[in-house]
C-alpha positions in Angstrom: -4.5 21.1 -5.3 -5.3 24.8 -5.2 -8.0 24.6 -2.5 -8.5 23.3 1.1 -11.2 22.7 3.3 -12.4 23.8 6.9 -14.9 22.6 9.3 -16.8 24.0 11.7 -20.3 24.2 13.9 -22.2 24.5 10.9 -21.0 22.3 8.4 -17.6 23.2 6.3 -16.3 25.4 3.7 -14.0 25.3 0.9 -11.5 28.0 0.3 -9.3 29.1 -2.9 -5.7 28.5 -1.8 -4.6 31.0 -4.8 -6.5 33.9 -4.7 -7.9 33.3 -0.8 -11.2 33.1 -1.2 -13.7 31.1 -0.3 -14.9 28.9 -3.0 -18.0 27.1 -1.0 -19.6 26.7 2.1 -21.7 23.4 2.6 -24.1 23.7 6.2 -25.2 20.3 7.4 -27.0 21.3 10.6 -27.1 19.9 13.9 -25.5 22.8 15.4 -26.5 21.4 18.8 -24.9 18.4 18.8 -21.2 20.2 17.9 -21.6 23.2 19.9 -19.3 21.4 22.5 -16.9 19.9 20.5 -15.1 22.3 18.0 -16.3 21.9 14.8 -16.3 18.7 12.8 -13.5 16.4 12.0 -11.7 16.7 8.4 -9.4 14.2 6.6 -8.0 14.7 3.1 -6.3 11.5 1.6 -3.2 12.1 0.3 -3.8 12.4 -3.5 -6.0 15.1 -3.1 -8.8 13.0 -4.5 -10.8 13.1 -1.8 -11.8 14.3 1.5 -13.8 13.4 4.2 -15.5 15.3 6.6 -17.1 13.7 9.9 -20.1 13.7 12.0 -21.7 12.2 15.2 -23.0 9.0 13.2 -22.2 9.2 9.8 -18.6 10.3 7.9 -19.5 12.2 5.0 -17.0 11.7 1.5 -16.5 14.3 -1.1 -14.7 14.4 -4.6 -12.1 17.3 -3.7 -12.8 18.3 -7.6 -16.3 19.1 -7.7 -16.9 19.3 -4.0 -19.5 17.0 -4.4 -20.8 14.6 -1.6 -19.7 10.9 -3.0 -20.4 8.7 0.0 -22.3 8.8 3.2 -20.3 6.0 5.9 -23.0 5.2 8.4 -20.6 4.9 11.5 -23.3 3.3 13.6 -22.3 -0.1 11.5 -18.6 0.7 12.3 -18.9 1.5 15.8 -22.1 1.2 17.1 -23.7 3.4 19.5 -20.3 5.8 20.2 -19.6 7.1 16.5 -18.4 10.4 17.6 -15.4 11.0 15.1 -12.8 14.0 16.2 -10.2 13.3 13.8 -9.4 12.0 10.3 -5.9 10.9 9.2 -4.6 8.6 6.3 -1.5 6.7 5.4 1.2 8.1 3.1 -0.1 5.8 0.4 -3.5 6.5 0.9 -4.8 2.9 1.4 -5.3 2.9 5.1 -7.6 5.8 7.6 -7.9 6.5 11.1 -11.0 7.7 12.5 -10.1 9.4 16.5 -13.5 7.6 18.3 -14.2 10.2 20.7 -16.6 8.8 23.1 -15.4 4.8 22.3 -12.0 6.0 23.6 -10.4 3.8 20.4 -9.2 4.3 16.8 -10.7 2.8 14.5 -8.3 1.6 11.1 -10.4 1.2 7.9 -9.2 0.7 4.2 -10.0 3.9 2.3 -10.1 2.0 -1.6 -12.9 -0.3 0.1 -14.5 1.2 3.1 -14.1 -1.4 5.9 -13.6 -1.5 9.0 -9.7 -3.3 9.7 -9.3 -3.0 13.1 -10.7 -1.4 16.1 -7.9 0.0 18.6 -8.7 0.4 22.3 -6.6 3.1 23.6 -7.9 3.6 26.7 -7.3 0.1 28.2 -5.1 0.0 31.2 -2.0 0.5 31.4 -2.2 2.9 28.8 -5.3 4.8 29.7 -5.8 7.1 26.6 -8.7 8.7 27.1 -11.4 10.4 24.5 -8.7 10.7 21.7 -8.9 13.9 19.4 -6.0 14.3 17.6 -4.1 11.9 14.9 -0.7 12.3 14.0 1.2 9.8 12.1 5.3 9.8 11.7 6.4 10.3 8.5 6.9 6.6 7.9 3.7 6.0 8.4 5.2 3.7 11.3 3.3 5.1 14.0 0.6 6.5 15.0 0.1 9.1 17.9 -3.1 10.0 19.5 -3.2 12.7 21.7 -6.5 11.9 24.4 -8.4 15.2 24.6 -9.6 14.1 28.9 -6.6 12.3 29.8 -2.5 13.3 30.4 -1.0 11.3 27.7 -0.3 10.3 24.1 -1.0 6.9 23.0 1.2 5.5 20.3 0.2 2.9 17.9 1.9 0.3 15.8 0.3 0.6 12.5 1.3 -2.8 11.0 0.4 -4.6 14.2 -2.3 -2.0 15.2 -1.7 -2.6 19.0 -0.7 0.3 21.7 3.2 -0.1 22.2 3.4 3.4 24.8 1.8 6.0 26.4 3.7 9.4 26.9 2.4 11.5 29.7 2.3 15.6 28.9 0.6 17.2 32.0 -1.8 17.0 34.7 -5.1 15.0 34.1 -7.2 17.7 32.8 -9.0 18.6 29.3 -6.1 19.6 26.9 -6.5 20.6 23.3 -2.8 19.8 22.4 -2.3 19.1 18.8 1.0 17.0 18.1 4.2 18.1 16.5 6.4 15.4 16.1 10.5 16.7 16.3 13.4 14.5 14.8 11.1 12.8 12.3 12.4 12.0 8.9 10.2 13.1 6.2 9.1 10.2 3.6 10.6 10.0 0.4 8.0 8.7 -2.4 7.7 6.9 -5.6 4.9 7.4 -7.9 3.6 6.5 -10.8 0.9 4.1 -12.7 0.6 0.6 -13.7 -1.1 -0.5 -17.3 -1.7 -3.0 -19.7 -3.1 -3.4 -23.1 -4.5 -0.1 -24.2 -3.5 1.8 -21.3 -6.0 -0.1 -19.4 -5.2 0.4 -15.3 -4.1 -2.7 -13.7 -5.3 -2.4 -9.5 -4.3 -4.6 -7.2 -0.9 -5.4 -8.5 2.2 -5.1 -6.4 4.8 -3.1 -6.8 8.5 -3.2 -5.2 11.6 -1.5 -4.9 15.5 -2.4 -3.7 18.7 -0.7 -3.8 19.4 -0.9 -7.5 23.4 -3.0 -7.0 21.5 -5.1 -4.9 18.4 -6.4 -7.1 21.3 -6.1 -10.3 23.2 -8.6 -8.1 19.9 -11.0 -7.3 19.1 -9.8 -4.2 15.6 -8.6 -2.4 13.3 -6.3 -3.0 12.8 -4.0 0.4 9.5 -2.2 -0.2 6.5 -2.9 -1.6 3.2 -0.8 -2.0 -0.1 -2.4 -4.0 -1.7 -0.1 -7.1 -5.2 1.4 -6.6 -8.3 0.6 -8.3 -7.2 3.2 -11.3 -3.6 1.8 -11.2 -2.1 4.5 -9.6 0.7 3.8 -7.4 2.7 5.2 -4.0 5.4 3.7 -2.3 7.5 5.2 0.3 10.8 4.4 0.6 14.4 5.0 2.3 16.6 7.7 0.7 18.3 5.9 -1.2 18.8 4.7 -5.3 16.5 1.9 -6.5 14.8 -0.1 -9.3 11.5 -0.6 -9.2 10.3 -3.8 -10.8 6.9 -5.5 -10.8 6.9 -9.5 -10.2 3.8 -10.1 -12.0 4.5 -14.4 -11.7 2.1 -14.6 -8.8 0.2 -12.2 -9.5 -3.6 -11.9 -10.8 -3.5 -11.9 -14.9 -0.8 -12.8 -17.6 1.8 -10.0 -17.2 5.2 -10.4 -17.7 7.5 -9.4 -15.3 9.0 -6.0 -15.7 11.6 -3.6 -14.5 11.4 0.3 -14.6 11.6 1.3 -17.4 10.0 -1.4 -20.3 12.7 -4.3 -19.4 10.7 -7.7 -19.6 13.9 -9.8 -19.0 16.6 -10.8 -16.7 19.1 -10.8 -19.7 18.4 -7.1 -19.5 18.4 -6.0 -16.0 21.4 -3.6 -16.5 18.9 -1.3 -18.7 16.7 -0.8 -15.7 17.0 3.3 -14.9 18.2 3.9 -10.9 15.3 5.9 -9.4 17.0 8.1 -7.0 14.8 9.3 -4.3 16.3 12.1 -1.4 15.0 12.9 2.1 11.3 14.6 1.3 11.0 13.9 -2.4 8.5 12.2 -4.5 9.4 11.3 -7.7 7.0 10.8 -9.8 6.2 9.1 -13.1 7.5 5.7 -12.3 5.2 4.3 -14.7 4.5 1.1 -16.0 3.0 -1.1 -19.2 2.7 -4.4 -18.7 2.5 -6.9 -21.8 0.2 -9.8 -21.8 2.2 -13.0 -21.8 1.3 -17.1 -21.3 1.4 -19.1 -18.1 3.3 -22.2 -17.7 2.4 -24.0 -14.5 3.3 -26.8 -12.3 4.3 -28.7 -9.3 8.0 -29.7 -8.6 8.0 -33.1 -7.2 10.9 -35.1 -6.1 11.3 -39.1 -7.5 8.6 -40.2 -4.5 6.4 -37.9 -5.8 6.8 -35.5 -2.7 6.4 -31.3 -3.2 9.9 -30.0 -3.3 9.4 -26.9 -1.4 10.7 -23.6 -1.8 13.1 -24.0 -4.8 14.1 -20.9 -7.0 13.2 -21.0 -10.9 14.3 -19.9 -13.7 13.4 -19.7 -17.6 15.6 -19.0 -20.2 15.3 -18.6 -24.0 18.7 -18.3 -25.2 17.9 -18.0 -28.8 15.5 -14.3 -28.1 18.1 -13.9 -25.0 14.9 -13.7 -22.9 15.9 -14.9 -19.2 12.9 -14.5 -16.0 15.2 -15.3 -12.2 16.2 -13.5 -9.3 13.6 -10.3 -9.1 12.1 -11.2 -11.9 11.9 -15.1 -11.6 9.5 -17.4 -9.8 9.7 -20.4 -7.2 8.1 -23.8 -6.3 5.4 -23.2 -3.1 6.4 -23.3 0.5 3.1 -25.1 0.6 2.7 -27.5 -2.1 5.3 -27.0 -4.4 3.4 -25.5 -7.2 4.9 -22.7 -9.7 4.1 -20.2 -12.4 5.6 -18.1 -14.3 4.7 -15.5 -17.2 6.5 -15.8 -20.2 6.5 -14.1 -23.7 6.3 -17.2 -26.9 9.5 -18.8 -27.0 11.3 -21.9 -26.2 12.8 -22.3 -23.2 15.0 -24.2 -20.7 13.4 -24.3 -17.3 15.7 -24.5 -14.1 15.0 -25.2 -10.4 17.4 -24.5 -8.0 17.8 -25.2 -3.7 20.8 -24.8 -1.7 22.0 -28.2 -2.3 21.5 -28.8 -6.0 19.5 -27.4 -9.2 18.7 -29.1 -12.5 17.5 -27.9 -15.3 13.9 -29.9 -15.4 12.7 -29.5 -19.3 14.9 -28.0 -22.3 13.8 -26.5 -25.4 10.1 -26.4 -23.5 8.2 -24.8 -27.2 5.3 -21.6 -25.3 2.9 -20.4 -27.7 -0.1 -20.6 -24.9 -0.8 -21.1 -21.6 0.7 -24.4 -20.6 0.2 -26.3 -17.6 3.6 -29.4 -17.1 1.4 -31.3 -14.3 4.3 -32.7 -11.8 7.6 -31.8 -13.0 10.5 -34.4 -11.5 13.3 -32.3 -9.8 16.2 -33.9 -11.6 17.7 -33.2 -14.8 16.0 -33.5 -18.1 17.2 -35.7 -21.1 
């Protein structure tokens, strides 16, 4: 991105980062109404896509490309009556914004792909007493968020995955401060990008993506962090530093894609080929990309010889003859709920295994998968 954005009494303009110039000025009145409060508030996500610019009732959104006005928030449906914004901040993936409510003394969390409202955040409730919050800071986790209260002493700091008020940090006398935030001993965010397709290059949104430290997913274990792709497929997930693989589990997931690891491994059998993505203090790496195929769906329930759900039991399908194997970050399970499973498989045929900590058994053998194929109540014992 090669320009930036700044706000002011009059409206905002857009300035030419490489030659210094300024590229646009956009004036959207009401002078009056921000002669007391310092210009207007300004947000840009973190792709650079967008940014959004905020006013006493509305929030106004802008393709950061053509500088054109995209989307007009009334904040009188968000907040009603105390819409005041003062400052715009995002998450490091972009998903998630945080509007400073001026006059509600609250934040106000809303999901930036959909435009709705997740939670409203009263910061100035006792004890914490934040009041009239101006400025946003998040850590670069995206753990945290600090709002420094532009009529009270203190900074407020906010769980983000909880959204409630954990501390207040007092930093003078009560008085009005205009204190931005710089936050010391913070460890910047290292990030993994990249895209998420299927047939034709066609984006795939809503489809999560993880990551774990490569020896431990090679070795079955856990994925550690997970991220979800946006409506054009486009991906950001911010890890540890640290060396990973990045897989999709596709099995309970919208569509009919096969499971993959980064780079183009549909298998198990294969895991070793996955590349180590190795990702340092501050980095992004980028084009973690990946193209799911289309596979079929075989579906069931894992019952026991009463006919109860067996719960929570690992899975596994295995083609020896195309050495096609789907377990472990790749695999599938039977519900914690009802005991239903599904899995996404290229054609083949295929042994099917369920495991728990007390016994597995390998449920059907040489199971033929030319389409989708749902096997009712499978019996949790070993097949003929």
């Amino acid at each position: 991105m090669n320009s930036d954005e700044v706000t002011g009494v009059h409206g905002f303009a857009v300035l030419d980062l490489t030659t210094n110039t300024v590229l646009k000025t956009v004036d959207l009145g009401s002078v009056g109404e921000f002669s007391h409060v310092h210009g207007r508030a300004l947000g840009v996500k973190p792709d650079s896509s967008q940014y959004l610019v905020g006013e006493f009732f509305n929030m106004r959104v802008y393709n950061a490309v053509s500088d054109e006005e995209v989307r007009n928030v009334d904040l009188t449906g968000w907040n009603p009556y105390r819409t005041l914004v003062r400052d715009i901040v995002f998450s490091p993936d972009g998903h998630t914004g945080y509007l400073a409510m001026w006059d509600e003394k609250a934040v106000i969390a809303f999901d930036a792909d959909t435009w709705e409202v997740g939670a409203r955040i009263d910061v100035g409730r006792a004890p914490y007493f934040g009041v009239c919050p101006t400025w946003l800071v998040l850590s670069p986790d995206g753990s945290r968020l600090y709002a420094v209260n532009e009529e009270s002493d203190n900074v407020v700091v906010i769980d983000t995955a909880t959204h409630a008020v954990v501390k207040a940090i007092r930093v003078g006398k009560p008085y009005r401060i205009y204190l931005p935030a710089v936050l010391k001993n913070a460890t910047p965010p290292a990030i993994i990008v990249g895209t998420v397709t299927g047939t034709g290059g066609t984006p795939i949104a809503g489809i999560v993506v993880g990551a774990g430290d490569y020896n431990g997913i090679v070795n079955c274990g856990q994925g550690e962090f997970w991220t979800s792709t946006a409506e054009d497929g486009s991906y950001r997930l911010q890890v540890s530093p640290g060396t990973y693989l990045v897989f999709i589990n596709s099995n309970h997931q919208p569509g009919n894609y096969v499971p993959e690891a980064y780079p183009n491994v549909n298998s198990w059998a294969s895991i070793g080929a996955a590349t180590r993505v190795a990702v340092a203090v501050g980095q992004s790496v980028t084009g973690v990309d990946f193209s799911l195929p289309v596979g079929f769906t075989v579906s069931g329930r894992l019952v026991d010889h009463q006919g109860h759900a067996v719960l929570g039991a690992g899975g596994n399908m295995h083609d020896s003859g195309q050495g096609i194997e789907f377990g472990c970050a790749l695999g599938f399970g039977s519900s914690d709920v009802d005991g239903r499973f599904q899995v996404h498989v290229p054609a083949g045929t295929y042994d099917l295994y369920f495991g728990t900590d007390s016994e597995g058994h390998v449920v059907r053998r040489n199971l033929a998968v030319s389409n989708h194929t749902d096997l009712g109540d499978v019996l949790f014992a070993e097949a003929p």
